[in-house]
C-alpha positions in Angstrom: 133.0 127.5 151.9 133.1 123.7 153.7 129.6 123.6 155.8 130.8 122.8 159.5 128.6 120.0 161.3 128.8 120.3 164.9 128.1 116.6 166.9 126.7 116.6 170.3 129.7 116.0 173.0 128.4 112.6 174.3 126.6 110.3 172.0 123.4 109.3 173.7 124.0 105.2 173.9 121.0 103.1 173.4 121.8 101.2 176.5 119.4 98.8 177.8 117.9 101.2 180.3 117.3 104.4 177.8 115.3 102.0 175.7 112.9 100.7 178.5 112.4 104.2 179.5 111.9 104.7 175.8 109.5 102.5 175.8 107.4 103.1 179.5 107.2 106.3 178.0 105.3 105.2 174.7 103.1 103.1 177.2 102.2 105.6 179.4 100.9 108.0 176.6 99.1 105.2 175.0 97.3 104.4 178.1 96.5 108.4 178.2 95.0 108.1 175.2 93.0 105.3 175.8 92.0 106.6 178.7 90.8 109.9 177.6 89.0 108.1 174.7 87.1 106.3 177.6 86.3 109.6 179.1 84.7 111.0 176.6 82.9 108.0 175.3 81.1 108.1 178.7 80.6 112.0 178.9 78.9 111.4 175.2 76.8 108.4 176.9 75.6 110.9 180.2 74.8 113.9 178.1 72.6 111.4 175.9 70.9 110.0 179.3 70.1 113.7 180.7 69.2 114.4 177.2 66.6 111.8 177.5 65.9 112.1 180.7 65.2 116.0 180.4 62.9 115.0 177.2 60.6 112.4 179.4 60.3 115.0 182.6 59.0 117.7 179.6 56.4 115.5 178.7 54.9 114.0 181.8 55.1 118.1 182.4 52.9 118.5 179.2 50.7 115.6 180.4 50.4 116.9 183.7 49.3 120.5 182.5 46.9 119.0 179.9 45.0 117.1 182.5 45.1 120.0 184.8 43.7 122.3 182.3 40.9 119.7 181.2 40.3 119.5 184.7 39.8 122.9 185.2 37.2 123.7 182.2 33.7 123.2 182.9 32.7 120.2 181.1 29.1 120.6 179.0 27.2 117.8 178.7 24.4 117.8 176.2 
């Protein structure tokens, strides 16, 4: 048979205040994103500065224990 289309009861008017919400609304998820681009640019940045930080603590450790255990060995001198 004869397909039946049913309309919504009130037509949703693009009146000047629909699209400036429209439109705050695009803004506001833009600035999300932006913002939560930022955020993890700068998590990315502290995990490489622990990272490094973590790397130079380990070797003044390793320079540490060297000299401690050169200290500790009798030295022989012939």
């Amino acid at each position: 048979g004869k397909k039946v289309s049913k309309a919504p009861k009130i037509q949703r008017l693009a009146t000047p205040l629909t699209l400036q919400k429209k439109l705050t609304r695009i803004a506001e998820k833009k600035k999300r994103i932006t913002k939560a681009k930022a955020e993890a640019e700068y998590q990315k940045l502290l995990a490489m500065r622990l990272k490094e930080q973590r790397e130079r603590g380990c070797e003044s450790l390793a320079k540490r224990r060297s000299k401690l255990s050169a200290a500790s060995k009798p030295s022989v001198v012939a």
